[in-house]
N, C-alpha and C positions, 0 to 999 in steps of 0.2 A: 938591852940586847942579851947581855951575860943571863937573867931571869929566864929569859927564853929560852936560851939553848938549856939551859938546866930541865926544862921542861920538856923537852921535848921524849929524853927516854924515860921518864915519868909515866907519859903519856902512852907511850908506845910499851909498858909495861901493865898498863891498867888495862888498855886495849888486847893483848894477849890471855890477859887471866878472863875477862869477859868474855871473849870468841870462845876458851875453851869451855865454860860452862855451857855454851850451846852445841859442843861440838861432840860431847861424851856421851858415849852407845851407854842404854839403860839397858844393866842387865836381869831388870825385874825379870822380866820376860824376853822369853829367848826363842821363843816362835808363838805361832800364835796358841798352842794347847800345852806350852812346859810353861810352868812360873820355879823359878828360884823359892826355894824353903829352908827350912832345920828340923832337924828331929833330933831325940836324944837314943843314941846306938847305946848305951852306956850311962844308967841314972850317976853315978859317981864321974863324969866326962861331961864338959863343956857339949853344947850343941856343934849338931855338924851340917854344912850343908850339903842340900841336895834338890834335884831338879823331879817334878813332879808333873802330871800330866792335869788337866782337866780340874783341877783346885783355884779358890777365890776364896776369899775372907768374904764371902756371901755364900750362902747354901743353907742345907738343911743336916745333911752328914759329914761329921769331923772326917777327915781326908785323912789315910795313911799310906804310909810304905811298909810294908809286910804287915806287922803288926805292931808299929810305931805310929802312934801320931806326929803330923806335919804341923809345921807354926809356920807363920809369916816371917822372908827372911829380916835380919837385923832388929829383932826385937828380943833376943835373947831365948827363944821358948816360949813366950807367952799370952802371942796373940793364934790361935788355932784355924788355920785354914778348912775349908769347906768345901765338900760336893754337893751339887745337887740330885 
């Protein structure tokens, strides 16, 4: 009996951290025409993010912001988003 009650917030701790992996808004995308990116504002500065319209890691034209190219965000700068 003592095994079991030890179990029980165990349990009821494993069942928490799984519900919330179902539970987290993805903020790739943030409606249906913005995706989350990075660009670099500054070659000597870490990437920065930023929200972009109408971009996919599919296309034909590198996607920017003024005159920055856009990455995919969390990959550091290195994967280059696309327009079509």
């Amino acid at each position: 009996m003592r095994k079991f009650k030890f179990l029980i917030p165990a349990f009821a701790i494993v069942f928490a951290v799984a519900a919330s992996a179902f539970t987290m808004k993805d903020n790739a995308v943030l409606d249906e025409n913005m995706i989350l990116g990075e660009y670099y504002p500054d070659p000597n500065e870490p990437c920065q993010p930023i929200s972009v319209d109408d971009c996919s890691i599919t296309g034909q034209n590198v996607c920017q912001f003024g005159l920055e190219d856009v990455y995919r965000a969390g990959t550091s700068c290195t994967v280059q988003l696309k327009r079509q």
